[in-house]
MARLUMVEX-310657 format. One record per residue (C-alpha): residue number from 0; residue in one letter; chain; x, y, z. Coordinates in steps of 0.25 Angstrom, whole numbers. Layout:
BEGIN
+------+------+-------+-------+-------+-------+
| resi | resn | chain |    c1 |    c2 |    c3 |
+------+------+-------+-------+-------+-------+
|  NUM |    a |     A |     X |     Y |     Z |
...
+------+------+-------+-------+-------+-------+
! end
This chain:
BEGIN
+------+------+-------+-------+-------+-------+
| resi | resn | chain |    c1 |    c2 |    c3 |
+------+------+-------+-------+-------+-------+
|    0 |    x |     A |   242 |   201 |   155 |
|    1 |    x |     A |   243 |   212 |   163 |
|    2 |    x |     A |   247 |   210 |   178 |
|    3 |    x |     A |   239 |   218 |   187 |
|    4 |    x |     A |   243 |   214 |   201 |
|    5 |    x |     A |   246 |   220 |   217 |
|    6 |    x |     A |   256 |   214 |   227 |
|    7 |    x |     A |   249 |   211 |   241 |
|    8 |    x |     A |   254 |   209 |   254 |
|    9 |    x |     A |   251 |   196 |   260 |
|   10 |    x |     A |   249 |   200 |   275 |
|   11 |    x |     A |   249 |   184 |   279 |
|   12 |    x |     A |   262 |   182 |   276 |
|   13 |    x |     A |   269 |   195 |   278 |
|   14 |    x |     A |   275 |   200 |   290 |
|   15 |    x |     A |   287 |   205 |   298 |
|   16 |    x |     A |   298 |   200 |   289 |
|   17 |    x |     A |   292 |   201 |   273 |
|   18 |    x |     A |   280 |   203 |   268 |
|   19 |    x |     A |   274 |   195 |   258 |
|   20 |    x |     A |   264 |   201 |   246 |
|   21 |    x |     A |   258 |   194 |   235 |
|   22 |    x |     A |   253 |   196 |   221 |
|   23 |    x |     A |   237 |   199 |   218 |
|   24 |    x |     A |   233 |   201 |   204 |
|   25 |    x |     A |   224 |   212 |   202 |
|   26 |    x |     A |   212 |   204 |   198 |
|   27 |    x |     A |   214 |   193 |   206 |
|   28 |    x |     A |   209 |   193 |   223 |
|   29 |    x |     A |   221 |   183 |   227 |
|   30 |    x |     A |   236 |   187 |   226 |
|   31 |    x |     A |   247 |   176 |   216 |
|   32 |    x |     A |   251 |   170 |   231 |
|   33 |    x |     A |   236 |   165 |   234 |
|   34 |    x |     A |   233 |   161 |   221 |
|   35 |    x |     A |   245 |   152 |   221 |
|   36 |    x |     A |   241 |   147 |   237 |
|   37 |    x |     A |   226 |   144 |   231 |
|   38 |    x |     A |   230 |   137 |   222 |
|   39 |    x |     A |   241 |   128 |   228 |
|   40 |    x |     A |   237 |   126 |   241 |
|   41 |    x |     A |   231 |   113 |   241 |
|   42 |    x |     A |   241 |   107 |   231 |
|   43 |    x |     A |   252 |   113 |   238 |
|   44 |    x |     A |   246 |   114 |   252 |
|   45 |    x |     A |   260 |   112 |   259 |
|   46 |    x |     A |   268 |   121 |   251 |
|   47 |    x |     A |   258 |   132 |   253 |
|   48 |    x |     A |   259 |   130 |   267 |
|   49 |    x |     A |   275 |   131 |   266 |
|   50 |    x |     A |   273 |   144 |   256 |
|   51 |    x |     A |   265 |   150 |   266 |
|   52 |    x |     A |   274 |   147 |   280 |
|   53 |    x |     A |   285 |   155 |   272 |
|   54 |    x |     A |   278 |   167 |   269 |
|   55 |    x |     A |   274 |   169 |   284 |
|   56 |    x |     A |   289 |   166 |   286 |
|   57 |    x |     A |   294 |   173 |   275 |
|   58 |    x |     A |   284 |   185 |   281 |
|   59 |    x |     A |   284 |   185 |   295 |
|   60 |    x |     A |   297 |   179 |   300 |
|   61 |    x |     A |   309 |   179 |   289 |
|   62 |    x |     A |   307 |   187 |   278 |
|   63 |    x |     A |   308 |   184 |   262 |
|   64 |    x |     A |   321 |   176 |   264 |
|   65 |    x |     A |   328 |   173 |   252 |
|   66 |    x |     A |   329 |   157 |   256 |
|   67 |    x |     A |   313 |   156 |   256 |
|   68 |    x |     A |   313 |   160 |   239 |
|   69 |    x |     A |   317 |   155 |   228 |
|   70 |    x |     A |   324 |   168 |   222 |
|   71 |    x |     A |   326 |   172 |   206 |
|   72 |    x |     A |   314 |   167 |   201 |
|   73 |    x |     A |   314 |   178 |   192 |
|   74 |    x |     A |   320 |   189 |   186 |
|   75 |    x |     A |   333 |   194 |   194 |
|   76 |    x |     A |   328 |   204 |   204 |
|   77 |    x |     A |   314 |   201 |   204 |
|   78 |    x |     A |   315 |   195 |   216 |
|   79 |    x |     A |   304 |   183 |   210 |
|   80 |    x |     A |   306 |   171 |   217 |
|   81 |    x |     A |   299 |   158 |   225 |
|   82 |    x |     A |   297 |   155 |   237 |
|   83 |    x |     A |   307 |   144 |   240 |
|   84 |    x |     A |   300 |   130 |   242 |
|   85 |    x |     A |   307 |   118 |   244 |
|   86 |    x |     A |   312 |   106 |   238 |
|   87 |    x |     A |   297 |   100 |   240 |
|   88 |    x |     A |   288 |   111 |   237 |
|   89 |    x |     A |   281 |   113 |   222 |
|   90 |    x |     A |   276 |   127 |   223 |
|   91 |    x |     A |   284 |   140 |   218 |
|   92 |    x |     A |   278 |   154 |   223 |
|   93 |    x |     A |   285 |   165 |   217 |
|   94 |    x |     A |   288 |   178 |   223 |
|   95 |    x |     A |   295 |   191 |   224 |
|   96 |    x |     A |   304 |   194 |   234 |
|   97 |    x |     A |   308 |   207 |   240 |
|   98 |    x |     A |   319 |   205 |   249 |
|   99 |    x |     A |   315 |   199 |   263 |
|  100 |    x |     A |   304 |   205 |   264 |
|  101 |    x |     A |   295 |   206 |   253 |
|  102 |    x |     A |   290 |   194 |   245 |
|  103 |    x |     A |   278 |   194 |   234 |
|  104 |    x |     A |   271 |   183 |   232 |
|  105 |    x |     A |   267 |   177 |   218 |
|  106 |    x |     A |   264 |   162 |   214 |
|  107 |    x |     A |   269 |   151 |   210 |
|  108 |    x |     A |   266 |   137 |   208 |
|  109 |    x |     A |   271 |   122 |   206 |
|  110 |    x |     A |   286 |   122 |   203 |
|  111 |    x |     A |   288 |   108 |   200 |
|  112 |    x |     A |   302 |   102 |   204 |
|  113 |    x |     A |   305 |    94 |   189 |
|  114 |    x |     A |   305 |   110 |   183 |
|  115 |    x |     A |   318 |   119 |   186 |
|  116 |    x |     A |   313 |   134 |   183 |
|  117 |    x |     A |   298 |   140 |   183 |
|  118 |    x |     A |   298 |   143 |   168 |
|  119 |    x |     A |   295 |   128 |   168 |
|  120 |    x |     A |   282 |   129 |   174 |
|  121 |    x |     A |   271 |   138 |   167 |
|  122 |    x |     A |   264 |   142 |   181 |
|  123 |    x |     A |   277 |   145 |   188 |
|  124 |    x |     A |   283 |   154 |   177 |
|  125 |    x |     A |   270 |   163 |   175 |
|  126 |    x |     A |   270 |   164 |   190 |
|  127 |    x |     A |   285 |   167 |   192 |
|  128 |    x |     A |   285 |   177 |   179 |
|  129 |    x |     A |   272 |   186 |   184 |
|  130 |    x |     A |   282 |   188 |   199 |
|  131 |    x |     A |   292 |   193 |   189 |
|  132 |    x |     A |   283 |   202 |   183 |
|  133 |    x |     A |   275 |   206 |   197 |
|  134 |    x |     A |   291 |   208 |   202 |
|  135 |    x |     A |   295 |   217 |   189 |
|  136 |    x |     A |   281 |   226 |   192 |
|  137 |    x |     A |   284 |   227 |   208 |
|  138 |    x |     A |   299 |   231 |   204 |
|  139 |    x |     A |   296 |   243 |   194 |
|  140 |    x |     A |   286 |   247 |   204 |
|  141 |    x |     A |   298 |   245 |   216 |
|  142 |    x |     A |   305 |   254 |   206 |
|  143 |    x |     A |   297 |   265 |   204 |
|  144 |    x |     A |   293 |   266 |   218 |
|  145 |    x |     A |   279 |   263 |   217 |
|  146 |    x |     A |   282 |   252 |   229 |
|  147 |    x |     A |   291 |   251 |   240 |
|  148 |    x |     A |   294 |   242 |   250 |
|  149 |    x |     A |   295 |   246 |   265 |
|  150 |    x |     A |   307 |   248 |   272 |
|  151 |    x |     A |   307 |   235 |   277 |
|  152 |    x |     A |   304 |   231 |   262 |
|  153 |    x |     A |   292 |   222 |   269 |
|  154 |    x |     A |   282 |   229 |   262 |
|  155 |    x |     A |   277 |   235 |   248 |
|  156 |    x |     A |   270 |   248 |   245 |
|  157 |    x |     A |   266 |   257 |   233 |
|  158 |    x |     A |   260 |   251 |   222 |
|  159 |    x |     A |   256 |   237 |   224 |
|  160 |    x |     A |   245 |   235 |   212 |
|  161 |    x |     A |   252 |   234 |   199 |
|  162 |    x |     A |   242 |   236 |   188 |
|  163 |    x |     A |   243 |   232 |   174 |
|  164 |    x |     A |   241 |   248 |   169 |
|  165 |    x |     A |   255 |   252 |   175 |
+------+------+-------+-------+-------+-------+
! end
């Protein structure tokens, strides 16, 4: 299956301190982020609220702080990793991180407490494996200079649309 996707910035979320972009699939209307929040939120309703309060945080008054992910949820230096939840909270949303301030957001799912690692769970492992992909096609791009980050490294520009032809 070919992966045909472009990274966009979440403007809700983002703000002074780091912005935050998501993954939309080319032939989809709706980014990974708010296919994962439509289809959790009833179940989840007090986690989404929780995910949701730390990305306005994360964005406008902190920054992408180390203690607010769970890092290495991939390949070393893929910056793949999850938004850290606490001892309570079920959900897993998988992200790449780029410093303090730059995050993209993925998806995710229930992470049950009786399993230790993702490859456990089907859901959880497709969704944690296409962020190591979507990282290693954002890196070659980083690479070859076809994106760059501002100075501030808050923002992405060049070529956002990654289609399956290249």
């Amino acid at each position: 299956m070919a992966l045909e996707f472009e990274i966009v910035k979440l403007t809700k979320f983002s703000g002074d301190k780091a912005s935050i972009y998501a993954i939309k699939p080319l032939n989809e209307n709706v980014t990974l982020f708010s296919n994962f929040i439509n289809v959790y939120k009833i179940l989840f309703k007090g986690e989404i609220s929780e995910i949701y309060r730390r990305l306005h945080v994360i964005g406008k008054i902190t920054g992408a702080r180390e203690q607010f992910f769970k890092l290495n949820e991939g390949e070393p230096g893929d910056g793949v990793c999850a938004l850290y939840d606490d001892e309570k909270s079920k959900l897993r949303l998988y992200c790449i991180r780029y410093g303090m301030s730059l995050i993209i957001l993925g998806s995710g799912g229930p992470k049950s407490k009786k399993i230790r690692s993702l490859q456990e769970d089907k859901k959880l492992m497709k969704e944690n494996y296409l962020l190591r992909e979507i990282s290693k096609k954002i890196s070659d791009r980083i690479k070859d200079k076809e994106i760059i980050f501002t100075e501030e490294g808050k923002e992405f520009f060049g070529n956002l649309i990654f289609k399956s032809d290249e």
